[in-house]
PDB file of N, H, CA, C and O in Angstrom:
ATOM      1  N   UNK A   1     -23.241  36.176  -4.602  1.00  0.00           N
ATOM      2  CA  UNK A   1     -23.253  35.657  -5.940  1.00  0.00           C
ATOM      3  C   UNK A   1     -21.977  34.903  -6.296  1.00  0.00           C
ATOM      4  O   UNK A   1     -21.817  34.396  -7.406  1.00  0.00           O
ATOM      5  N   UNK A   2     -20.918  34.835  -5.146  1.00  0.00           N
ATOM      6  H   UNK A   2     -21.048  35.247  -4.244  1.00  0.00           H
ATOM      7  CA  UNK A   2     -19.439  34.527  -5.250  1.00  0.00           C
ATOM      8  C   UNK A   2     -20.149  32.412  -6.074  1.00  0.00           C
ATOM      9  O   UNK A   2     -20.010  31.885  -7.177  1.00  0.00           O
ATOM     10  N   UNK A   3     -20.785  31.976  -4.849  1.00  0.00           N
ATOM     11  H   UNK A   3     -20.897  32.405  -3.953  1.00  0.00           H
ATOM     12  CA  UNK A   3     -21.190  30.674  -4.816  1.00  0.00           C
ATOM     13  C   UNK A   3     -21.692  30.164  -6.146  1.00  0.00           C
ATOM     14  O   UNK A   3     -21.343  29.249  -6.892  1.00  0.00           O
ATOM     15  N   UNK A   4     -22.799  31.241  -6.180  1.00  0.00           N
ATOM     16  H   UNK A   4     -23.082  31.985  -5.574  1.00  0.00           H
ATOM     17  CA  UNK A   4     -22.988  30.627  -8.054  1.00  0.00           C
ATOM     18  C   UNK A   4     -22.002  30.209  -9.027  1.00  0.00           C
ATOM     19  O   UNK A   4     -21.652  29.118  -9.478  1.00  0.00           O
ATOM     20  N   UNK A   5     -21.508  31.964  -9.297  1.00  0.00           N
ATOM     21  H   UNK A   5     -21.792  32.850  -8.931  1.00  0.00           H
ATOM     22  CA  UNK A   5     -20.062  32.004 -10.165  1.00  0.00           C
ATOM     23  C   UNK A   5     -19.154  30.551  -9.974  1.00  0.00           C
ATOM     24  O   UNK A   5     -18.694  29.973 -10.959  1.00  0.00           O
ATOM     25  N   UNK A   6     -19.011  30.177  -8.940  1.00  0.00           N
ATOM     26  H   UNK A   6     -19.385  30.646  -8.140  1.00  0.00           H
ATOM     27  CA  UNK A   6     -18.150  28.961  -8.455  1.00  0.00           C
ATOM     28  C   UNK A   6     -18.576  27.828  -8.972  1.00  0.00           C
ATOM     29  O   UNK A   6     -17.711  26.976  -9.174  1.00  0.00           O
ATOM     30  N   UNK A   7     -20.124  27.475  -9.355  1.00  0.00           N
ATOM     31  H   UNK A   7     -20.826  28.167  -9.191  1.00  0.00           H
ATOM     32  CA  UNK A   7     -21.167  26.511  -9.180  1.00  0.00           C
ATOM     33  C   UNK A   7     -21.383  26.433 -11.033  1.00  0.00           C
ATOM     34  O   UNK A   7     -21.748  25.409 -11.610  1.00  0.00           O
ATOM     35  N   UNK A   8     -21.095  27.613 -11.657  1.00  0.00           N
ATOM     36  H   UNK A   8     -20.798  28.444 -11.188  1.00  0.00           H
ATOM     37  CA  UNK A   8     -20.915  27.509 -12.840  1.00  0.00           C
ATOM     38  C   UNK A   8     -19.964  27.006 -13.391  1.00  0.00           C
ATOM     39  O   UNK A   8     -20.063  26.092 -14.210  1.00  0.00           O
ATOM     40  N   UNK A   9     -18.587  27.685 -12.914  1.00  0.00           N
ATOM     41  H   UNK A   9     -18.506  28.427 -12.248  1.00  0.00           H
ATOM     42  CA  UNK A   9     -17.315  27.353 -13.228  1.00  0.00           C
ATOM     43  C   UNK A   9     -16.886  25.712 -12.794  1.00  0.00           C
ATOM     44  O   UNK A   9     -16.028  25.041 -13.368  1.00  0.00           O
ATOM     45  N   UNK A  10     -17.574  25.356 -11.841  1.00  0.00           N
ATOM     46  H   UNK A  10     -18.271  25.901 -11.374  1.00  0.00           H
ATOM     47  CA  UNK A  10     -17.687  23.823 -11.425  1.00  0.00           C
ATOM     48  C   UNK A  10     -18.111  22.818 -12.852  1.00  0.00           C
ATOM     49  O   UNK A  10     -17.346  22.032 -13.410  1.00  0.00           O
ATOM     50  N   UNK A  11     -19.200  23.040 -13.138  1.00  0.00           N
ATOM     51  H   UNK A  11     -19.822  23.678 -12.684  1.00  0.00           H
ATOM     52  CA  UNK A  11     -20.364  22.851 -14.181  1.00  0.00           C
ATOM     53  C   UNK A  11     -19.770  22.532 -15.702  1.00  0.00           C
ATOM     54  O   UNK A  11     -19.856  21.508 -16.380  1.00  0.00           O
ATOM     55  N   UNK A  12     -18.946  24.183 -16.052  1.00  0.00           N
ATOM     56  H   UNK A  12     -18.875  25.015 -15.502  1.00  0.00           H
ATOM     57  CA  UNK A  12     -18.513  24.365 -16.966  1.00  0.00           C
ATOM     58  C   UNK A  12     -16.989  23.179 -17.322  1.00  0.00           C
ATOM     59  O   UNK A  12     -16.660  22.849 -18.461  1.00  0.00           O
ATOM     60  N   UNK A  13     -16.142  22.638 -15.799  1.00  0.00           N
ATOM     61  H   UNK A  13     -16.409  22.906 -14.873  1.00  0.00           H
ATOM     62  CA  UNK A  13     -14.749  22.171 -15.979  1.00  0.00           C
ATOM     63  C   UNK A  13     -15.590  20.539 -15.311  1.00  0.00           C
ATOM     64  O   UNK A  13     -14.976  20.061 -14.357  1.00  0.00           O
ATOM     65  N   UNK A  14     -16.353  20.065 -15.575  1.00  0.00           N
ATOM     66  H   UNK A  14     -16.851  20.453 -16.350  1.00  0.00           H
ATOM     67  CA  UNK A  14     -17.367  19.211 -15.644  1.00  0.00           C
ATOM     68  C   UNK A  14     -17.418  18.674 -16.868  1.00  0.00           C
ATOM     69  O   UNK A  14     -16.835  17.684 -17.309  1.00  0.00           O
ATOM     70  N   UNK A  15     -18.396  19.641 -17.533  1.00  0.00           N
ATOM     71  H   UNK A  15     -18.870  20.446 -17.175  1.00  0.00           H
ATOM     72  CA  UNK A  15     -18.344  19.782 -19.025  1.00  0.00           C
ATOM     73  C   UNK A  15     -17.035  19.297 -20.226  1.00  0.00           C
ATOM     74  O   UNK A  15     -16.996  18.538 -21.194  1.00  0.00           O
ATOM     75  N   UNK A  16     -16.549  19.750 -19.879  1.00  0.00           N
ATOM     76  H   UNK A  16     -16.581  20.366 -19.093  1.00  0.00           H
ATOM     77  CA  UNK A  16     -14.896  20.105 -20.222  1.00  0.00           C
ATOM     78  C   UNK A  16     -14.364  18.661 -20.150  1.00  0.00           C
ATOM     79  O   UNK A  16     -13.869  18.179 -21.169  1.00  0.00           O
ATOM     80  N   UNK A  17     -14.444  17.809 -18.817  1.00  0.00           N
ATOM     81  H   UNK A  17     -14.846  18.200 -17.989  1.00  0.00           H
ATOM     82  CA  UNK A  17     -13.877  16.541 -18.881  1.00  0.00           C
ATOM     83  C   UNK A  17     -14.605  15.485 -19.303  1.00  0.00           C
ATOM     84  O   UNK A  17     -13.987  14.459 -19.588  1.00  0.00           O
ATOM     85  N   UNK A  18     -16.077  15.512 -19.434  1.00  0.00           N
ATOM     86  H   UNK A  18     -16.579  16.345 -19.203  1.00  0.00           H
ATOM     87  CA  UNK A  18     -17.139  14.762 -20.110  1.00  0.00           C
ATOM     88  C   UNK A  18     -16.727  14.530 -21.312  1.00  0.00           C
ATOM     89  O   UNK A  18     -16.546  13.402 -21.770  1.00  0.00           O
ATOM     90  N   UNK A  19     -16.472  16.045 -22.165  1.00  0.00           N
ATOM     91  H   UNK A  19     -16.619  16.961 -21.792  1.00  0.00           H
ATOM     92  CA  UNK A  19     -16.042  16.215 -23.248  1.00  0.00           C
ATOM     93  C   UNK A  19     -14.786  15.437 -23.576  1.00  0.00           C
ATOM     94  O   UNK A  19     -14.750  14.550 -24.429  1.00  0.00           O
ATOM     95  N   UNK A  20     -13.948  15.758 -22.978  1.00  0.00           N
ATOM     96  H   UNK A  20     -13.977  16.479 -22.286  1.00  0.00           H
ATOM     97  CA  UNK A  20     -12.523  14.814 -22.618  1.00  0.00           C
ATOM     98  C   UNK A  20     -12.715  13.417 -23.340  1.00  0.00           C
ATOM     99  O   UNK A  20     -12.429  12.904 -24.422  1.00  0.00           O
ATOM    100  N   UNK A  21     -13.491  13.005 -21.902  1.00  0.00           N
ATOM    101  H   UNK A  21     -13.723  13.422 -21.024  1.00  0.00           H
ATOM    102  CA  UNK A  21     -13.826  11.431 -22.343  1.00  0.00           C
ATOM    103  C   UNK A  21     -14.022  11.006 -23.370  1.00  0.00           C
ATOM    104  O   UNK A  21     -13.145  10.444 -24.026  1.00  0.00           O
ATOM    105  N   UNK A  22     -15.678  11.231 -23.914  1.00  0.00           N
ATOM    106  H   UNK A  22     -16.391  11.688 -23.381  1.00  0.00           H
ATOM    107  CA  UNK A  22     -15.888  11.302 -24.825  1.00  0.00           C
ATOM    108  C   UNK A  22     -15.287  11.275 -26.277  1.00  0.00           C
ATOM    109  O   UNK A  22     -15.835  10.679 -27.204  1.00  0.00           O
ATOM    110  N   UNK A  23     -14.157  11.948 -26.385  1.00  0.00           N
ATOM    111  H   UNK A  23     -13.712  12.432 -25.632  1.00  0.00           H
ATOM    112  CA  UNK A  23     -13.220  12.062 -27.407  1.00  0.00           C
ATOM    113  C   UNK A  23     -12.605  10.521 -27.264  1.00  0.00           C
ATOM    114  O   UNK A  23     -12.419  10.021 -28.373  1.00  0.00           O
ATOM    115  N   UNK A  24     -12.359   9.925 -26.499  1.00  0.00           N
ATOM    116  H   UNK A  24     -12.510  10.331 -25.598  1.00  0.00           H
ATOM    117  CA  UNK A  24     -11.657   8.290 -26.493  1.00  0.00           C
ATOM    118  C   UNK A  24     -12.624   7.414 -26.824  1.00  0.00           C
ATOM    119  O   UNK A  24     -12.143   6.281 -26.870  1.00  0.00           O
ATOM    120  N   UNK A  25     -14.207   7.440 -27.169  1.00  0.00           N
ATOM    121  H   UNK A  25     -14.598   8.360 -27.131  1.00  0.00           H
ATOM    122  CA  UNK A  25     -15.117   6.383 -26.838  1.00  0.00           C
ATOM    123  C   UNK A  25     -14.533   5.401 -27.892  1.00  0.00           C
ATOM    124  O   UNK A  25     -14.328   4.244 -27.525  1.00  0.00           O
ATOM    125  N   UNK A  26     -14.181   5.848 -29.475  1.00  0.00           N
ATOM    126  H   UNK A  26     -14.348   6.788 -29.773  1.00  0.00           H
ATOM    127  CA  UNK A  26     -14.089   5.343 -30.310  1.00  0.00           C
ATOM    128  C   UNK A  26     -12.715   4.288 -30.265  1.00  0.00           C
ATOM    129  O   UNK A  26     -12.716   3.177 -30.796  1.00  0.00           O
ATOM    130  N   UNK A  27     -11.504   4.904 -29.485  1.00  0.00           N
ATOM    131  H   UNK A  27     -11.503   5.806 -29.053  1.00  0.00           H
ATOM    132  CA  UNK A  27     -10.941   4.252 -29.561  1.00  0.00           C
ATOM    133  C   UNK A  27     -10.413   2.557 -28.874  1.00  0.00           C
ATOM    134  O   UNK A  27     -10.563   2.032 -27.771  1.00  0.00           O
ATOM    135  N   UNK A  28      -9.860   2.183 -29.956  1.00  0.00           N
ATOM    136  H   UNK A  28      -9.738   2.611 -30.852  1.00  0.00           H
ATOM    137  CA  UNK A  28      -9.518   0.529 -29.285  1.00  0.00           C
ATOM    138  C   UNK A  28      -8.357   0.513 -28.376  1.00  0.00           C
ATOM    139  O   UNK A  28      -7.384   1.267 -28.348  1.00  0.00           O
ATOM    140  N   UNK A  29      -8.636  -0.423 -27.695  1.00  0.00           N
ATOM    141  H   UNK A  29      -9.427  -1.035 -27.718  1.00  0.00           H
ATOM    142  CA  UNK A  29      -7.631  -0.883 -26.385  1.00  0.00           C
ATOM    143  C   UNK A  29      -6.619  -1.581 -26.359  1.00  0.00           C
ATOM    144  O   UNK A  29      -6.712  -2.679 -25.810  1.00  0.00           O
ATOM    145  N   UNK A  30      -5.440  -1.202 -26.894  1.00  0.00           N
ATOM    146  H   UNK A  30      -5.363  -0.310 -27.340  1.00  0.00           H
ATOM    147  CA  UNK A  30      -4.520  -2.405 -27.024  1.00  0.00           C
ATOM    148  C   UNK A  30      -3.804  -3.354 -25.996  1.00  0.00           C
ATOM    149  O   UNK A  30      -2.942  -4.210 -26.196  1.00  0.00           O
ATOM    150  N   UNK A  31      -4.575  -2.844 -24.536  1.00  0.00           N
ATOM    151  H   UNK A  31      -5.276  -2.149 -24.373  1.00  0.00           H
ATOM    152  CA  UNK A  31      -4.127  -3.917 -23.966  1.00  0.00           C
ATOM    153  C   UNK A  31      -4.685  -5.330 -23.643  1.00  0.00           C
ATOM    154  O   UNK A  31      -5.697  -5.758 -24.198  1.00  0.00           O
ATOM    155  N   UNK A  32      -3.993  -6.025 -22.736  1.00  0.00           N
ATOM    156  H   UNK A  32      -3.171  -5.678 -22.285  1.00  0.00           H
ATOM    157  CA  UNK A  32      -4.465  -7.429 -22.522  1.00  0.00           C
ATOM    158  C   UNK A  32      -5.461  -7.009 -21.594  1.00  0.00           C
ATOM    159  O   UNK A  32      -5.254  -6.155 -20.731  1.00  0.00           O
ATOM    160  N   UNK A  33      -6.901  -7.805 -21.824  1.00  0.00           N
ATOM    161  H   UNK A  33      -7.068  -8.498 -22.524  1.00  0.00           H
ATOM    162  CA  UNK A  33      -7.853  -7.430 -20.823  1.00  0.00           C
ATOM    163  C   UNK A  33      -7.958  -7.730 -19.559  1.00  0.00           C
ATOM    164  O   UNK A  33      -8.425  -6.938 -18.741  1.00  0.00           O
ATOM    165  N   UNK A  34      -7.505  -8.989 -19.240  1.00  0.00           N
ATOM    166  H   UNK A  34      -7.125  -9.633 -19.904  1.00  0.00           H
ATOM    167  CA  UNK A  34      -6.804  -9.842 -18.002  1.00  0.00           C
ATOM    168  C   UNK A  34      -6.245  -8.824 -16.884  1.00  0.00           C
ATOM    169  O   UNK A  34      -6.632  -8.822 -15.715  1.00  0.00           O
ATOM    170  N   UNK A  35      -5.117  -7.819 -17.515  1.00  0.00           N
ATOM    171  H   UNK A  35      -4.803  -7.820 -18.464  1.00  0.00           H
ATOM    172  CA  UNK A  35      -4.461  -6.775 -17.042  1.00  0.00           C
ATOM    173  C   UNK A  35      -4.974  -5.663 -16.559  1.00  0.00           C
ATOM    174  O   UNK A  35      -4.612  -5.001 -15.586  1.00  0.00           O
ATOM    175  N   UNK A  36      -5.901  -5.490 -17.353  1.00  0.00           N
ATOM    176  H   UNK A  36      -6.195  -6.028 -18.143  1.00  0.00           H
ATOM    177  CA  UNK A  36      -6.529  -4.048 -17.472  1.00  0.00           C
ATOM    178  C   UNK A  36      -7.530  -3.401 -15.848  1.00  0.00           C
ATOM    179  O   UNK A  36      -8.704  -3.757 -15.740  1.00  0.00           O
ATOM    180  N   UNK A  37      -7.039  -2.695 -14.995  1.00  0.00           N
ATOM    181  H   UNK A  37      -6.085  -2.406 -15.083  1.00  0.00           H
ATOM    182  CA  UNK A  37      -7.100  -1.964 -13.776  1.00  0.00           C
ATOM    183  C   UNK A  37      -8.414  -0.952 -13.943  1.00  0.00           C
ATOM    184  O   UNK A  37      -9.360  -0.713 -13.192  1.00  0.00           O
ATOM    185  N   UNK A  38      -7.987  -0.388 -15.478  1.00  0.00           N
ATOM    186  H   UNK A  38      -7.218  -0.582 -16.087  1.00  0.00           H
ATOM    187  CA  UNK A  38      -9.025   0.854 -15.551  1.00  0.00           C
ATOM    188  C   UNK A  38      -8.931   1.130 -16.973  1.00  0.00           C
ATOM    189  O   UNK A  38      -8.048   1.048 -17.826  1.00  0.00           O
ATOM    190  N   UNK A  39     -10.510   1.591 -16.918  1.00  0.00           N
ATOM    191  H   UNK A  39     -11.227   1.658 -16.225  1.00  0.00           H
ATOM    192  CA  UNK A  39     -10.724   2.061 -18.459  1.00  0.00           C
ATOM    193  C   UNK A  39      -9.264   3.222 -18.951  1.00  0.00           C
ATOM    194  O   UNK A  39      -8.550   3.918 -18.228  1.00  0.00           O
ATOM    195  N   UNK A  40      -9.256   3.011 -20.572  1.00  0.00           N
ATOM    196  H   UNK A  40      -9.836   2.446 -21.159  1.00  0.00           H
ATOM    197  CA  UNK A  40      -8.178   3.561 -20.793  1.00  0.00           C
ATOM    198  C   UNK A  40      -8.384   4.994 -20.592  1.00  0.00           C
ATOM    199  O   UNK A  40      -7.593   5.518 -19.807  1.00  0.00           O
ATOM    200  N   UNK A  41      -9.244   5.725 -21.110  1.00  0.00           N
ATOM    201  H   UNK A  41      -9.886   5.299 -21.748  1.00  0.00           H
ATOM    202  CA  UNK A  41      -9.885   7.255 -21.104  1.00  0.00           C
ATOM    203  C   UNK A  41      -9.794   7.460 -19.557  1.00  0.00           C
ATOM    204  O   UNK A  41      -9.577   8.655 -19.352  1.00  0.00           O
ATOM    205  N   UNK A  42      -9.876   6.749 -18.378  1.00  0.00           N
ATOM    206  H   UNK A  42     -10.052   5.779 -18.544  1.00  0.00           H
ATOM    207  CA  UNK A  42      -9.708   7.811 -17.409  1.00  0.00           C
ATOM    208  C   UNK A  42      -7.943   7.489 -16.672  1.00  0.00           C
ATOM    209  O   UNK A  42      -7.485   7.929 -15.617  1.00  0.00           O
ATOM    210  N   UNK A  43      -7.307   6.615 -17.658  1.00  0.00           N
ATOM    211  H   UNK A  43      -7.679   6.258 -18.515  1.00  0.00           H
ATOM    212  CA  UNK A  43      -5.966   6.550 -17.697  1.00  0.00           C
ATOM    213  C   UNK A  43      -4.868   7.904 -18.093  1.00  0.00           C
ATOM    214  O   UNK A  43      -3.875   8.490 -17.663  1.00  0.00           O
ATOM    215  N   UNK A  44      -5.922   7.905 -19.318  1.00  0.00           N
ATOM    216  H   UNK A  44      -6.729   7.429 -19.667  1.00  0.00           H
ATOM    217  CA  UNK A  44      -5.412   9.247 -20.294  1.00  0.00           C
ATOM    218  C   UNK A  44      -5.805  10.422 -19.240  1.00  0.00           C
ATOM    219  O   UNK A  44      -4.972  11.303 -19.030  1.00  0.00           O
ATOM    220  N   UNK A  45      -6.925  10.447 -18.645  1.00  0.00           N
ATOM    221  H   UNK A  45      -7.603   9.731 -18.816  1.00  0.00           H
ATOM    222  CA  UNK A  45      -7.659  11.961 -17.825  1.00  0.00           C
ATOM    223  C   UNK A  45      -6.765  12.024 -17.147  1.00  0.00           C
ATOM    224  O   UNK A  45      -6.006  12.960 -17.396  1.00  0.00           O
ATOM    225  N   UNK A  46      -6.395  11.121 -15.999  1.00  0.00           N
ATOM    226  H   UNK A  46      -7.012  10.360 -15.797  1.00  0.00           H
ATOM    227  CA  UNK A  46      -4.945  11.306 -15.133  1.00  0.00           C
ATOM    228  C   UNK A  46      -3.893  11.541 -15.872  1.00  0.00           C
ATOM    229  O   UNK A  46      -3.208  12.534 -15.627  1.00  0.00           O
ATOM    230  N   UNK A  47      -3.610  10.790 -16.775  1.00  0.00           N
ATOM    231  H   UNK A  47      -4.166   9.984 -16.974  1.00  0.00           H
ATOM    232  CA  UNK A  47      -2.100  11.462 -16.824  1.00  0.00           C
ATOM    233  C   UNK A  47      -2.323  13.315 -17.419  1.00  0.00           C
ATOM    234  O   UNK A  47      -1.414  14.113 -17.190  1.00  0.00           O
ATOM    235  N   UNK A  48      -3.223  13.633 -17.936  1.00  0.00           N
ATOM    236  H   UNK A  48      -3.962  12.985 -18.122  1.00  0.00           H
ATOM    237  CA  UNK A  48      -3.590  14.745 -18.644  1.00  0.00           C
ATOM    238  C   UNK A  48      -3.782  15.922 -16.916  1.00  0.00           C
ATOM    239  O   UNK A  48      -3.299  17.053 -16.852  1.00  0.00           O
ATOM    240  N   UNK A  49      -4.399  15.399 -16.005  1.00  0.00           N
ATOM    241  H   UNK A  49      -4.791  14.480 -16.056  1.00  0.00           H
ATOM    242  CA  UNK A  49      -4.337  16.272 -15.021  1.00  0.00           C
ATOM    243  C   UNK A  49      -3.293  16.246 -14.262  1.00  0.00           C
ATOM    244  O   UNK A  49      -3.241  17.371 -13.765  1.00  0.00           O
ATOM    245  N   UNK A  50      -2.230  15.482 -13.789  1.00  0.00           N
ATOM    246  H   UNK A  50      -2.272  14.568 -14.193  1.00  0.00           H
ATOM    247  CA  UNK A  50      -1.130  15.209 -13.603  1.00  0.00           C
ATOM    248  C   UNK A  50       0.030  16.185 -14.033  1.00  0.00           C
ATOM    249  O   UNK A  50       0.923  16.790 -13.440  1.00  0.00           O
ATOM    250  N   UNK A  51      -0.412  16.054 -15.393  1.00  0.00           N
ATOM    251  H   UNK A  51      -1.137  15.562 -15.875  1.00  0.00           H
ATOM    252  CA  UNK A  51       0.850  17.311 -16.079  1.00  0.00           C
ATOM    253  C   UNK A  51       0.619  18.281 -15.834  1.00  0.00           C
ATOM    254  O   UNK A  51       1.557  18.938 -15.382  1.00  0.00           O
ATOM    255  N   UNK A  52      -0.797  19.008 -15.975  1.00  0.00           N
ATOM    256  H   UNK A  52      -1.559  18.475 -16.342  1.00  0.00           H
ATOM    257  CA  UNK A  52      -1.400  20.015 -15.711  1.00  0.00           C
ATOM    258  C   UNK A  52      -1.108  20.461 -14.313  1.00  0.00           C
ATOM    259  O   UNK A  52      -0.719  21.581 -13.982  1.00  0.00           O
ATOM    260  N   UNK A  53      -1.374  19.327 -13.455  1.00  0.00           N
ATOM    261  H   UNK A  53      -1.690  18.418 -13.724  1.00  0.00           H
ATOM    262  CA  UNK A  53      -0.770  19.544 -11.707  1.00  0.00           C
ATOM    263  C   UNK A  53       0.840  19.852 -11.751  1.00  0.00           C
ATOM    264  O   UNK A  53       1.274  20.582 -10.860  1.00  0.00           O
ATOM    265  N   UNK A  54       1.414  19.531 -12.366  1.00  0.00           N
ATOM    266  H   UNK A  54       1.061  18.938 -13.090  1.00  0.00           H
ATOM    267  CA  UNK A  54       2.847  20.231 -12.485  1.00  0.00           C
ATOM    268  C   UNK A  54       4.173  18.411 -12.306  1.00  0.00           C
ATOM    269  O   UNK A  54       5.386  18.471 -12.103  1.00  0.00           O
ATOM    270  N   UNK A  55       3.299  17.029 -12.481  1.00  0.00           N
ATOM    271  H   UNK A  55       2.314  16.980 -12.646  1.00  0.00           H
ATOM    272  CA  UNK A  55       4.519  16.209 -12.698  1.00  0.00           C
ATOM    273  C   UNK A  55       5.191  16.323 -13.605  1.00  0.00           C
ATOM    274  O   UNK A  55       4.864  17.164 -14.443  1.00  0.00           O
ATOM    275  N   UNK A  56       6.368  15.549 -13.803  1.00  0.00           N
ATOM    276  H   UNK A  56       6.634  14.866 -13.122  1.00  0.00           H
ATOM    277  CA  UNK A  56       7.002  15.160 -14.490  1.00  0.00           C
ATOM    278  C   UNK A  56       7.617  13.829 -14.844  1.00  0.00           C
ATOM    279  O   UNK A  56       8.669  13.714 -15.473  1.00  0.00           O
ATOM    280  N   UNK A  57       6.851  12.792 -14.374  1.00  0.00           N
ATOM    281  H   UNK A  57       5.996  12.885 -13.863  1.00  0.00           H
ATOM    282  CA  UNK A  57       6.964  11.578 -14.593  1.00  0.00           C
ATOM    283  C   UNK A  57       6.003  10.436 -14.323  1.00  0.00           C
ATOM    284  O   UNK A  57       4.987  10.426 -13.628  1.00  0.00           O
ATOM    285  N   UNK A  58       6.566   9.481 -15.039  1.00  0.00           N
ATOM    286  H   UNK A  58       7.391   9.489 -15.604  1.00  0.00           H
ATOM    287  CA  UNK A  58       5.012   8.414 -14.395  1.00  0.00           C
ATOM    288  C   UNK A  58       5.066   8.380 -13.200  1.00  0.00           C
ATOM    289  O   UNK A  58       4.034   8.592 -12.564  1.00  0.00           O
ATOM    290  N   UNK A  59       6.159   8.131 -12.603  1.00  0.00           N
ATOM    291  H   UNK A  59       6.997   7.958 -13.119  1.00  0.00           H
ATOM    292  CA  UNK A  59       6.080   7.863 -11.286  1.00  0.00           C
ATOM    293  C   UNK A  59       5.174   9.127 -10.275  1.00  0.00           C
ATOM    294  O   UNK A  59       4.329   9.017  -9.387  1.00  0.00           O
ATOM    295  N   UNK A  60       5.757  10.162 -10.849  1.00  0.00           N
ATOM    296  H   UNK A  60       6.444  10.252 -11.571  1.00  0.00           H
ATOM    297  CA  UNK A  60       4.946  11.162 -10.119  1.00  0.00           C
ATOM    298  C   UNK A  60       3.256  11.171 -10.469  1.00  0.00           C
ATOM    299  O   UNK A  60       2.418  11.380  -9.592  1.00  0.00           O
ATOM    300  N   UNK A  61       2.976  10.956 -11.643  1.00  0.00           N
ATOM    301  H   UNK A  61       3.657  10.786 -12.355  1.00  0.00           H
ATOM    302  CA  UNK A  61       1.819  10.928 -12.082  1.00  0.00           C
ATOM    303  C   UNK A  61       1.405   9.794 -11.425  1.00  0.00           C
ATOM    304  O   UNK A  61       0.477  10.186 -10.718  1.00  0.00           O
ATOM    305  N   UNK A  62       1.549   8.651 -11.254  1.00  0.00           N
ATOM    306  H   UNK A  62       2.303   8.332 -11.828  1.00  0.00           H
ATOM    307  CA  UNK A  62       1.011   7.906 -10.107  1.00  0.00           C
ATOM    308  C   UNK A  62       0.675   8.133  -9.322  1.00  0.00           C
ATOM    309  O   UNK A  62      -0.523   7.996  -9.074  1.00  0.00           O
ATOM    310  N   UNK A  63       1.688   8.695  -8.325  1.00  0.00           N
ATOM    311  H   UNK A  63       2.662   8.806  -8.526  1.00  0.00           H
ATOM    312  CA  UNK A  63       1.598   9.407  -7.184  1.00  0.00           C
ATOM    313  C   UNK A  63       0.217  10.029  -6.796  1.00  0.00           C
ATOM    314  O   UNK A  63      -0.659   9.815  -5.959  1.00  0.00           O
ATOM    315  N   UNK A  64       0.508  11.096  -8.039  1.00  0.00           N
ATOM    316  H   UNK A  64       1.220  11.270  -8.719  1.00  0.00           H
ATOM    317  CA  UNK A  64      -0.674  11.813  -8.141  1.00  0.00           C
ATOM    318  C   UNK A  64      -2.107  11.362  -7.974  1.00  0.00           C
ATOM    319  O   UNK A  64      -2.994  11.861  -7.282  1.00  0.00           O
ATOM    320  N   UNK A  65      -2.130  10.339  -8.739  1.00  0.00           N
ATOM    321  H   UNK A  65      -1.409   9.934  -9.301  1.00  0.00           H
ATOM    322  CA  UNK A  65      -3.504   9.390  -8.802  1.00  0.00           C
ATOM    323  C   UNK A  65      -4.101   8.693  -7.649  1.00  0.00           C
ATOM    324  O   UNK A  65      -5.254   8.479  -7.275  1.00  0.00           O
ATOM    325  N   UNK A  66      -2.824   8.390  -7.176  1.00  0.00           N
ATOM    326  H   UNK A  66      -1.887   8.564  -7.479  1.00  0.00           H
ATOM    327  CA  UNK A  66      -3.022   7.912  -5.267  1.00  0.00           C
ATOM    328  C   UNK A  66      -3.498   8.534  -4.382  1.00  0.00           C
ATOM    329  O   UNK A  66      -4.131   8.191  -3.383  1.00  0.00           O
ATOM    330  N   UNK A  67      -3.031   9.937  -4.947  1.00  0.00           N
ATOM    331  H   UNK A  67      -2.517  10.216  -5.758  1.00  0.00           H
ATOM    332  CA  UNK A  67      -3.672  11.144  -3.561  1.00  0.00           C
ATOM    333  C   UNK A  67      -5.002  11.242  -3.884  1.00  0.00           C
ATOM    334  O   UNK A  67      -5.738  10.966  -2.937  1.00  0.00           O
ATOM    335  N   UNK A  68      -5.658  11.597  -5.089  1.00  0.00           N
ATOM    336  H   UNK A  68      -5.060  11.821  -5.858  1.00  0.00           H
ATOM    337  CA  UNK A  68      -6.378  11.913  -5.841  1.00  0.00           C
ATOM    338  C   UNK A  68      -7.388  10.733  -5.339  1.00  0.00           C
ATOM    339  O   UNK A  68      -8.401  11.235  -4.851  1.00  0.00           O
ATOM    340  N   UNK A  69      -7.397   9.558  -5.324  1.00  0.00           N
ATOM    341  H   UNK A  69      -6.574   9.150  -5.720  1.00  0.00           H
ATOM    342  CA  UNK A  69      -8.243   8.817  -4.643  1.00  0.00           C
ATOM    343  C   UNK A  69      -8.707   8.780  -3.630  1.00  0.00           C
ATOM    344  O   UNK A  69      -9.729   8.268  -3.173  1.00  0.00           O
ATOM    345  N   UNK A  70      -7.726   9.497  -3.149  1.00  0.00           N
ATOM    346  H   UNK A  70      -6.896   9.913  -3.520  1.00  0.00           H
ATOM    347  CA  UNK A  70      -8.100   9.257  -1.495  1.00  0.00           C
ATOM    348  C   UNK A  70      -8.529  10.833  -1.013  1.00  0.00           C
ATOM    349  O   UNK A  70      -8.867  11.052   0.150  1.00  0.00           O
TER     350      UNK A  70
END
């Protein structure tokens, strides 16, 4: 029953970042669109899991995002 429990808790921190998102739909973008790499909301999700992962800077939070891709 370990797998379920896991399969919920998956589900549930799923949930959780949907929710995340969601909370940005409304907002506007102040950057130049020309520029723009990535939606802003999963800009904000990284830097938000980043800290949570234990950086302390953009640079590290980059970092972070690099591994995280790959």
């Amino acid at each position: 029953m370990a797998g379920n429990r896991a399969t919920e808790k998956a589900a549930e921190a799923f949930d959780t970042i949907v929710d995340f998102l969601e909370s940005f739909e409304g907002f506007d973008d102040p950057r130049q669109r020309g520029k723009v790499l990535y939606p802003l909301d999963e800009v904000l999700l990284l830097v938000l899991l980043g800290v949570i992962a234990g950086c302390e800077s953009w640079v590290e939070i980059a970092r972070y995002g690099e591994k995280a891709l790959f």
